[in-house]
C-alpha positions as CSV (number, residue, x, y, z in Angstrom):
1,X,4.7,-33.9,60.3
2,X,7.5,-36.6,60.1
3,X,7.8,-38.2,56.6
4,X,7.4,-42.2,56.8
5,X,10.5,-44.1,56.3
6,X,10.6,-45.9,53.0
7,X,12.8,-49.3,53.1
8,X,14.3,-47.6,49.8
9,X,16.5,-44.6,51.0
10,X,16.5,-41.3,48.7
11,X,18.4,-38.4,48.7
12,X,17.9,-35.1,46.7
13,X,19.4,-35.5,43.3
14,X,20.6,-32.2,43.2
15,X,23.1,-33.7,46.0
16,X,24.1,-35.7,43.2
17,X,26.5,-35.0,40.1
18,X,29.9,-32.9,40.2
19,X,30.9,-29.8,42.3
20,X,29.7,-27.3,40.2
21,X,26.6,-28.8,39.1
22,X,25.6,-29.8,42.7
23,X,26.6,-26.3,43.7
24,X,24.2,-24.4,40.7
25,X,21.3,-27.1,41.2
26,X,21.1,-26.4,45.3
27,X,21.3,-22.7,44.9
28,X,18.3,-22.9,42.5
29,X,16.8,-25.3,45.1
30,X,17.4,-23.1,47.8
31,X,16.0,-19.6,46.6
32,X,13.1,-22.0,45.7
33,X,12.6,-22.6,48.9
34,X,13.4,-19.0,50.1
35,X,9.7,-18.1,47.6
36,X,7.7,-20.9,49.0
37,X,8.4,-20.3,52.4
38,X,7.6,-16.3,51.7
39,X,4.1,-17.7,50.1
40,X,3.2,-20.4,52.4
41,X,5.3,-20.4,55.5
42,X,6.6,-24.0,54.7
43,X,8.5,-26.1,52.5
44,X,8.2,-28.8,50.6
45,X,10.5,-32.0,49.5
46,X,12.6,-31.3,46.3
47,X,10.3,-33.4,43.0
48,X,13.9,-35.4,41.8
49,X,14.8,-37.8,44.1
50,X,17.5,-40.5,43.6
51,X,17.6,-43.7,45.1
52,X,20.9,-44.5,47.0
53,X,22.6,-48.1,46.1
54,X,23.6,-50.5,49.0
55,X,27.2,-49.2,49.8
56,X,27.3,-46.6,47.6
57,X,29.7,-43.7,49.4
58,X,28.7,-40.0,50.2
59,X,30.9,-37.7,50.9
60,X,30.3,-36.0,54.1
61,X,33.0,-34.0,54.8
62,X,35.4,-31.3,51.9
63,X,38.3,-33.0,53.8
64,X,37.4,-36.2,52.3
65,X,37.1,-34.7,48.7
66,X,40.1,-35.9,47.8
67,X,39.3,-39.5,46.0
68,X,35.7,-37.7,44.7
69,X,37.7,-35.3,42.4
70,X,36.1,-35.1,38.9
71,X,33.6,-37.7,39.4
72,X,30.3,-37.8,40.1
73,X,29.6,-38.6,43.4
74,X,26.7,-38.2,46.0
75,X,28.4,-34.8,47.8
76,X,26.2,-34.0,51.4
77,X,28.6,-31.8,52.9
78,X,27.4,-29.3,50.2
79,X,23.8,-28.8,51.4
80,X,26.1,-26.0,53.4
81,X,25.3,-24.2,50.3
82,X,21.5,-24.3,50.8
83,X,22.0,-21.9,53.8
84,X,23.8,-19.2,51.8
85,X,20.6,-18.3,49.2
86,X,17.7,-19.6,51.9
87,X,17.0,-15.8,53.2
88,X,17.6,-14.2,50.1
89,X,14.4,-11.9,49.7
90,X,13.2,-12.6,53.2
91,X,13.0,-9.9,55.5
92,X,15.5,-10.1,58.5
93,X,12.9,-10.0,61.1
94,X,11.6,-13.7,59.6
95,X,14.4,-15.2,59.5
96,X,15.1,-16.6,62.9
97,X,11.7,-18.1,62.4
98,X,11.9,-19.3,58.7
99,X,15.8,-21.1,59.8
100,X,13.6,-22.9,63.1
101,X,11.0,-23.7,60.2
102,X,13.7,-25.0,57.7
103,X,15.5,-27.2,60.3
104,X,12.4,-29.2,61.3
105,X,11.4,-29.6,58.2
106,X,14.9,-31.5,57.3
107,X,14.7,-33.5,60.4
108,X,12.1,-35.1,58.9
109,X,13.5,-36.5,55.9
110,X,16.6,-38.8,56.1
111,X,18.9,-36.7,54.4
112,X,18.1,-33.6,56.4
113,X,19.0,-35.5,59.9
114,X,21.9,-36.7,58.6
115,X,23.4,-33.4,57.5
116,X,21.8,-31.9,60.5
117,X,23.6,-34.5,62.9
118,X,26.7,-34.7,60.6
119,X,27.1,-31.1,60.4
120,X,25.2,-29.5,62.6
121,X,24.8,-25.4,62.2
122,X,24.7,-23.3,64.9
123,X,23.8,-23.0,67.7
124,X,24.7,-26.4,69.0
125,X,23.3,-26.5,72.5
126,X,22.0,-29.8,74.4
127,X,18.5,-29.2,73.4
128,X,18.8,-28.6,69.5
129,X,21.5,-31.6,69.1
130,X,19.5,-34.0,71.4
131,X,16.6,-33.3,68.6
132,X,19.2,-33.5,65.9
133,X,20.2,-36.8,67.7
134,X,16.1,-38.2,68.2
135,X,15.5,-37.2,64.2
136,X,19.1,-39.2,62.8
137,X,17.5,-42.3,65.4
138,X,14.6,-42.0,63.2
139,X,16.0,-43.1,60.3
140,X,19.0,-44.9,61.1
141,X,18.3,-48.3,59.8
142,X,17.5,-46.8,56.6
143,X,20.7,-45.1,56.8
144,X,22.5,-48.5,57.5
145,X,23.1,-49.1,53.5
146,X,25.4,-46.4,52.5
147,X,29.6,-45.6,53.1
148,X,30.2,-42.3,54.9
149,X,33.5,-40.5,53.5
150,X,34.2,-37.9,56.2
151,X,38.2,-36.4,56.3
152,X,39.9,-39.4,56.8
153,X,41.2,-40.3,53.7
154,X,40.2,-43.4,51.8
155,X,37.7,-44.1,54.7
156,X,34.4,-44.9,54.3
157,X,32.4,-45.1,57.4
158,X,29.4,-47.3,58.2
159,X,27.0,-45.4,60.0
160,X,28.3,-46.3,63.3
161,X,31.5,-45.6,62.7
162,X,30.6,-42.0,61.5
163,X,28.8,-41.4,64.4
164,X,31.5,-42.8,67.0
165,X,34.4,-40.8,64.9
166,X,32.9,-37.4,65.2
167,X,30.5,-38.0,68.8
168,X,32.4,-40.9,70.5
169,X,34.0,-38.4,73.2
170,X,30.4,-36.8,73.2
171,X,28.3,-39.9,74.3
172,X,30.5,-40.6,76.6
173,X,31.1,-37.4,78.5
174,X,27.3,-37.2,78.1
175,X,26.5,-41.0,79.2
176,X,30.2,-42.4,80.9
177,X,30.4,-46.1,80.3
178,X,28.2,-46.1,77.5
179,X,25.8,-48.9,76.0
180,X,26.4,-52.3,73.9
181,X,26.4,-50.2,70.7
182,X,26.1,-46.3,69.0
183,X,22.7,-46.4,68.7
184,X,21.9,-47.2,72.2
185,X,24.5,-45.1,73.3
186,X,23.3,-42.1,71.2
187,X,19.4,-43.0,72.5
188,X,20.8,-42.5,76.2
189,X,22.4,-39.3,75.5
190,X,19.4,-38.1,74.0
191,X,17.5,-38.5,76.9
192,X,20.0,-37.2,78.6
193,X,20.4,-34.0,76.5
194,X,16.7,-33.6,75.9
195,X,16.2,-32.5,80.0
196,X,19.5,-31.7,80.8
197,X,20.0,-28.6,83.3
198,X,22.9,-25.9,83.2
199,X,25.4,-27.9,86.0
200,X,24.5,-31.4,84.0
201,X,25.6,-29.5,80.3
202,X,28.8,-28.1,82.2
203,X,29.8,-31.7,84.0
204,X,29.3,-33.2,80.1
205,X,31.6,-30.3,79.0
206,X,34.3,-30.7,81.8
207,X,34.6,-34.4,80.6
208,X,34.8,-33.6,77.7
209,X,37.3,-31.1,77.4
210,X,40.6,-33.8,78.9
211,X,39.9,-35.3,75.9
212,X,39.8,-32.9,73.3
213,X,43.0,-31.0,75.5
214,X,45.1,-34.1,74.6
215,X,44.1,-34.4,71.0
216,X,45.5,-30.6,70.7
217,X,49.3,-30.4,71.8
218,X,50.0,-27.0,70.6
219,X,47.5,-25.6,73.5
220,X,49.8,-23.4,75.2
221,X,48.0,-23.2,78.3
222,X,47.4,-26.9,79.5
223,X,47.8,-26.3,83.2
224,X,45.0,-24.2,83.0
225,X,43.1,-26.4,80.5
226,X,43.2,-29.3,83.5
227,X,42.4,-27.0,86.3
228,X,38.0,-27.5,86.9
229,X,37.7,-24.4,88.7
230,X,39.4,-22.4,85.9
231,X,37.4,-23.9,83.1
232,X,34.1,-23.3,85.0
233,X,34.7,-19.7,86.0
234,X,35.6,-19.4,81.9
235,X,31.6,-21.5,81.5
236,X,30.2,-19.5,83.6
237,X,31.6,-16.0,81.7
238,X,30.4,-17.3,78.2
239,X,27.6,-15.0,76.6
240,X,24.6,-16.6,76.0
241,X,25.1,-17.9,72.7
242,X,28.5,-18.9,73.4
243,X,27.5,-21.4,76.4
244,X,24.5,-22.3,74.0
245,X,26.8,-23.7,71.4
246,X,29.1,-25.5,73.3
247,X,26.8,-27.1,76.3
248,X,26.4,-29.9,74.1
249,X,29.6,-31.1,74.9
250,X,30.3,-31.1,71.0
251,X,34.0,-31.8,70.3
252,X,34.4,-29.2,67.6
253,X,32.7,-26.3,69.0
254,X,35.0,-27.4,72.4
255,X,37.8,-27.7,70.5
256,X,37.5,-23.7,69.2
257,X,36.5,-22.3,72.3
258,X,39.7,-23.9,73.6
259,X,41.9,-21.7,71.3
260,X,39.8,-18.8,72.1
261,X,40.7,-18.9,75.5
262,X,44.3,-20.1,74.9
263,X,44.6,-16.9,72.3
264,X,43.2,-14.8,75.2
265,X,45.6,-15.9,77.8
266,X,48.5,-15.6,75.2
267,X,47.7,-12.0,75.6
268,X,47.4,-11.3,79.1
């Protein structure tokens, strides 16, 4: 069940403190969670809370670490560390389930679609990201009040500008031409996304993969990189988990496939 938005936006307060405490306080949290969900097959909201200001920053990114050194800051990118403890103790035959459990349960809370949309674990494919995408919608005007520091130093996003820094090439391979603003955009890839077919996920990545060619000039194999019928016989030869995580057209996931292939060629 979705958690109602609050016009006050919380986050975990063990997202909140220095490196090291932030990193002891979500490993506790986490095996916490790993018993709970062992016990009752769910999980429930951490007790401390903390109230985010009005333009206070969180860090999103380690690359933008940098101007948080040695303070105390409000750190997201390390709910990473949640997923290193969360099976401890479970048996490796739940897991697949418990990690489908764990996810929903963070896209209904703020912070979880952020992180989840932010940084979203694999697999990345159309479906999961377009509900990553519904769930960040969700809560997006409650997200409107913080800064976003993701690897560009000294930058602090608005929300908007987070999400057209890491998706822009996304919504647009996904919904060329776009809307009046991110949201909209990102609501029209979602619907997009959400029914997609195989051919529609591999026209989204063939758009989106010009872009991400010419952000990356030490591809050795560009020719190849701008030929369609190339990059769709290399689709279409992807194991299944490997077309899963990049038919979302997401830039990053593009971006390493990319040097995979380029490595591969290298070789021939």
């Amino acid at each position: 069940m979705t958690t109602p938005q609050s016009p006050v936006l919380e986050f975990p307060a063990m997202l909140h403190g220095s490196i090291g405490s932030i990193r002891r306080e979500v490993r506790t949290r986490s095996e916490g969670w790993a018993r709970e969900y062992l016990k009752t097959g769910g999980f429930s909201r951490p007790r401390r809370m903390l109230q985010v200001s009005p333009g206070e920053p969180l860090v999103m990114h380690a690359g933008a670490e940098f101007g948080f050194m040695g303070r105390s800051s409000w750190r997201i990118h390390m709910f990473i560390d949640v997923f290193t403890h969360l099976d401890e103790g479970v048996p490796k035959e739940e897991r697949q389930r418990m990690e489908a459990a764990f996810e929903s349960f963070c896209l209904s809370t703020p912070w979880g679609a952020l992180y989840h949309a932010v940084s979203p674990p694999p697999l990345r494919s159309a479906q999961r990201m377009a509900e990553r995408f519904a769930a960040l919608l969700r809560f997006w005007d409650v997200l409107q009040g913080p800064r976003y520091a993701y690897r560009v130093p000294d930058t602090h996003h608005t929300l908007d500008e987070l999400i057209a820094y890491i998706y822009g090439m996304t919504l647009e391979a996904w919904c060329p031409g776009g809307a009046a603003s991110v949201r909209e955009h990102l609501a029209l890839t979602v619907e997009r996304m959400a029914r997609a077919t195989r051919e529609e996920c591999t026209q989204a990545v063939l758009r989106v993969i010009p872009s991400v060619v010419r952000m990356n000039t030490d591809l050795q194999h560009r020719e190849e990189f701008n030929d369609p019928d190339f990059l769709r016989e290399r689709l279409d030869a992807l194991r299944t988990d490997d077309w899963e995580d990049i038919s979302s057209a997401y830039r990053f996931t593009v971006n390493g496939q990319l040097y995979a292939w380029d490595r591969e060629l290298g070789r021939q």
